[in-house]
Backbone as ProteinMPNN parsed JSONL, in Angstrom:
{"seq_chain_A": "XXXXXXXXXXXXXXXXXXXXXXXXXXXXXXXXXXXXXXXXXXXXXXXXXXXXXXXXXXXXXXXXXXXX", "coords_chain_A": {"N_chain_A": [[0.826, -1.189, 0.0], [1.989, 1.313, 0.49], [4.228, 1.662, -1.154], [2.637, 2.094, -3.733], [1.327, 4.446, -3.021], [3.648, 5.84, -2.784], [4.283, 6.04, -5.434], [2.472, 7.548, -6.581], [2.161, 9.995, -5.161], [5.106, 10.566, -6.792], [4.203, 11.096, -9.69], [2.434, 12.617, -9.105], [3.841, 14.844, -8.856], [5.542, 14.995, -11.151], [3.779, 15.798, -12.893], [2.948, 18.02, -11.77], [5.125, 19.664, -12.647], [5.263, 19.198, -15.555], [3.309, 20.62, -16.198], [3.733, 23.451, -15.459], [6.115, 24.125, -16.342], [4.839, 24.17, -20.097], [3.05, 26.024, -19.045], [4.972, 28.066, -18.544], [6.439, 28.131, -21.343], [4.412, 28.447, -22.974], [3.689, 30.949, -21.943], [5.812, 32.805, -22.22], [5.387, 32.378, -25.46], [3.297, 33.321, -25.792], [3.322, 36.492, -25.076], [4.351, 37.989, -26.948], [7.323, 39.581, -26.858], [9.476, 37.639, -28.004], [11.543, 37.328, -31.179], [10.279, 36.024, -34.058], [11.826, 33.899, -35.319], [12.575, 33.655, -32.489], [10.793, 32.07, -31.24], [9.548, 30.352, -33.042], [11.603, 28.773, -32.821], [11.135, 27.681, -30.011], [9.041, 26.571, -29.808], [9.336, 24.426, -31.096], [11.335, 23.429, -29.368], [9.847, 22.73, -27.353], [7.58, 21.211, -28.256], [9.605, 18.595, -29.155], [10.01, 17.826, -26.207], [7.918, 17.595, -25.153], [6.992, 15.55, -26.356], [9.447, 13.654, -25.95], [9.233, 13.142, -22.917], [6.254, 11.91, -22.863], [6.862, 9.867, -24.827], [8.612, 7.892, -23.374], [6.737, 7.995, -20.64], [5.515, 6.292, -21.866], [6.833, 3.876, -22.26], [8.243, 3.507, -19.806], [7.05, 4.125, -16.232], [8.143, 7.553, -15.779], [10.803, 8.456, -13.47], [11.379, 10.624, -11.23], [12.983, 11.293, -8.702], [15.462, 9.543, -6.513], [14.548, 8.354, -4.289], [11.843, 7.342, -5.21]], "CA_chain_A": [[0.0, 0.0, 0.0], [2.51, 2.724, 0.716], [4.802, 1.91, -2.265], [1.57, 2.783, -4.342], [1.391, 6.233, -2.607], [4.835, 6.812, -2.988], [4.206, 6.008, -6.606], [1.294, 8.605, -7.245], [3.106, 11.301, -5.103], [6.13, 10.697, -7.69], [3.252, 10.973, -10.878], [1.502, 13.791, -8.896], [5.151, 15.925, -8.887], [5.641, 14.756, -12.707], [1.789, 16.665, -13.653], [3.084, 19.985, -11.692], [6.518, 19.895, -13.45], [4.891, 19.129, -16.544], [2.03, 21.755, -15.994], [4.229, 24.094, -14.81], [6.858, 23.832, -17.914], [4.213, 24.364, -20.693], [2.685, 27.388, -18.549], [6.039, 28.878, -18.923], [6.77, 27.859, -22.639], [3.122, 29.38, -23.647], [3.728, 32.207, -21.613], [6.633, 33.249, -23.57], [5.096, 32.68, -26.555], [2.248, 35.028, -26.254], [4.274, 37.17, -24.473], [5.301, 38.87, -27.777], [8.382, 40.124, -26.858], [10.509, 37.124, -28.756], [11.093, 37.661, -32.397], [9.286, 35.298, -34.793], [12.399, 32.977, -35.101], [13.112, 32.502, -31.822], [9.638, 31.493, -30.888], [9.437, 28.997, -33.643], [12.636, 27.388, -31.803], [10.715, 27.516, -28.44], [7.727, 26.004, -30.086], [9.509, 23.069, -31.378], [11.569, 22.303, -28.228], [8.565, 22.243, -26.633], [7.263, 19.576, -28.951], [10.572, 18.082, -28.69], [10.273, 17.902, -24.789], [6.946, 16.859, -24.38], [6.916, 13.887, -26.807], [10.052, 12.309, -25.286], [8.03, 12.632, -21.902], [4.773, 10.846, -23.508], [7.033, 8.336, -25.368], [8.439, 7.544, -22.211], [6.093, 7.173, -20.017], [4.772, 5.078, -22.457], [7.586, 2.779, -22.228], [7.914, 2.901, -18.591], [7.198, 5.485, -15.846], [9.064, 8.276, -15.041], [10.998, 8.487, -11.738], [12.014, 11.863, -10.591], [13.92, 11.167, -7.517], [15.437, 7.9, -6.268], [13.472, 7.326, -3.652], [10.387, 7.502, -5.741]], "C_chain_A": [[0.873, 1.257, 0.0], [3.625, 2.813, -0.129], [3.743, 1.901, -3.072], [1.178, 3.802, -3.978], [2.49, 6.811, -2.752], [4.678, 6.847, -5.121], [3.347, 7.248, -7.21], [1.575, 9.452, -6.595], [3.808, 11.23, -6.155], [5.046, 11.168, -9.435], [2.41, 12.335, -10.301], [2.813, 15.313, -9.315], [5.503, 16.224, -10.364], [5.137, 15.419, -13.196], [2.603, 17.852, -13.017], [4.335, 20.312, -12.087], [6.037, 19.959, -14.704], [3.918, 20.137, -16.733], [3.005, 23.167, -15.926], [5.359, 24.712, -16.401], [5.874, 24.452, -19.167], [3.2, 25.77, -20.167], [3.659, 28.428, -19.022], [5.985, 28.951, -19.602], [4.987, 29.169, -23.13], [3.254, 31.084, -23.171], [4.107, 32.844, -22.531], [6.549, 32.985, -25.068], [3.774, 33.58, -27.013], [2.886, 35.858, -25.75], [4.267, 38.672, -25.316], [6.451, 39.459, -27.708], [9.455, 39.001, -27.774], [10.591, 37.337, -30.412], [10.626, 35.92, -32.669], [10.57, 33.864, -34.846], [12.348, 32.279, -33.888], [11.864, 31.625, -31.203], [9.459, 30.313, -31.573], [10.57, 27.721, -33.15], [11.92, 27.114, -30.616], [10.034, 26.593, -28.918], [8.336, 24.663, -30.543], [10.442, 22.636, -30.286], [10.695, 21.924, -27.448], [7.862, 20.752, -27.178], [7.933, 18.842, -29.032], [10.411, 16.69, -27.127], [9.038, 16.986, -24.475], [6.644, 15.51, -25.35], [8.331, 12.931, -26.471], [9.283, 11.873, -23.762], [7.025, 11.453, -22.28], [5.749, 9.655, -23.89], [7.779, 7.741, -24.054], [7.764, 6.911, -20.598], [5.225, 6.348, -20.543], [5.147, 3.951, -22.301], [7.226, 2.37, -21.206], [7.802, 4.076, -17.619], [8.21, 6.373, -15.888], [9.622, 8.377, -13.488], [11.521, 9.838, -11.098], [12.668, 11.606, -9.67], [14.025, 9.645, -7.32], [15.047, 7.315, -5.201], [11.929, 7.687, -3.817], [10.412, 6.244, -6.314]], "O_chain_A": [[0.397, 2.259, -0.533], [4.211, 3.894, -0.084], [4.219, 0.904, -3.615], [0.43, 4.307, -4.816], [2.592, 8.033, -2.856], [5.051, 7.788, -5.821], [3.652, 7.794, -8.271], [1.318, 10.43, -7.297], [3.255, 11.959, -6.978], [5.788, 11.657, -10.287], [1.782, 13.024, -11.106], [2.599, 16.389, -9.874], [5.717, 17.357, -10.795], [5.716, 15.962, -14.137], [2.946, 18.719, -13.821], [4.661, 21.464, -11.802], [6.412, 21.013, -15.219], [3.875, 20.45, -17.923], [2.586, 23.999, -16.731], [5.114, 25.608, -17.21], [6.23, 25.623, -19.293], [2.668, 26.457, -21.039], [3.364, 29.412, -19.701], [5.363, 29.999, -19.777], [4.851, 30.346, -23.463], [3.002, 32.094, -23.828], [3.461, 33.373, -23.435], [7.458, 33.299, -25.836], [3.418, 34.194, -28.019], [3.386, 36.202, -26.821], [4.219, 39.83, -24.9], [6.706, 40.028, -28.769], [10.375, 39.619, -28.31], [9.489, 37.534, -30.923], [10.619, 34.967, -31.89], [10.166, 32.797, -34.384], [12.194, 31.066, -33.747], [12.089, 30.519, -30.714], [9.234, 29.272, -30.956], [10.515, 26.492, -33.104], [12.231, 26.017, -30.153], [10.36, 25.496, -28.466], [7.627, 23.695, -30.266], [10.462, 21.414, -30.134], [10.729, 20.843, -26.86], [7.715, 19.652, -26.646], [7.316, 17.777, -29.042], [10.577, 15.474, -27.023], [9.047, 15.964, -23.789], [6.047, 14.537, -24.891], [8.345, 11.717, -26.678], [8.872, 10.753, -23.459], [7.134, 10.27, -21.956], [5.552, 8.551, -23.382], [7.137, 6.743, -23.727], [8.056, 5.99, -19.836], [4.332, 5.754, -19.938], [4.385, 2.991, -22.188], [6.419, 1.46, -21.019], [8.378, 5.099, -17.988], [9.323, 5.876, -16.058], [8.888, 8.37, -12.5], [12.327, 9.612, -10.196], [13.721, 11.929, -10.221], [13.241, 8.765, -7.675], [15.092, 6.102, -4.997], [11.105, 8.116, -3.009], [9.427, 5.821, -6.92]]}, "name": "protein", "num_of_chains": 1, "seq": "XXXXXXXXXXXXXXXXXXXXXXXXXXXXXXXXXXXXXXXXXXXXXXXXXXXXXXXXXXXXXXXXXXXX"}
């Protein structure tokens, strides 16, 4: 039971890193202040970033810390 809570703390920390990340990234792209290049670089590390995440935890979870 309580390595299945440490598991969904570690998956709850993952969502506000991941939430948190893409808040930022959008920010700065409405923002307007970047020019038009460098935004199109933001915009694709972003898509970058969040499909190794997804293909990942597709494979197998993520672990953020090692005693998670």
């Amino acid at each position: 039971m309580e390595a299945k809570q440490t598991d969904q703390a570690c998956e709850f920390s993952l969502d506000i890193l991941v939430t948190t990340f893409l808040d930022n990234i959008n920010h700065l792209l409405t923002d307007g202040t970047l020019t038009r290049s460098r935004r199109s670089v933001l915009m694709t590390w972003k898509v970058r970033i969040i499909s190794c995440l997804l293909l990942q935890y597709i494979k197998k979870p993520i672990r953020m810390a090692p005693n998670c």
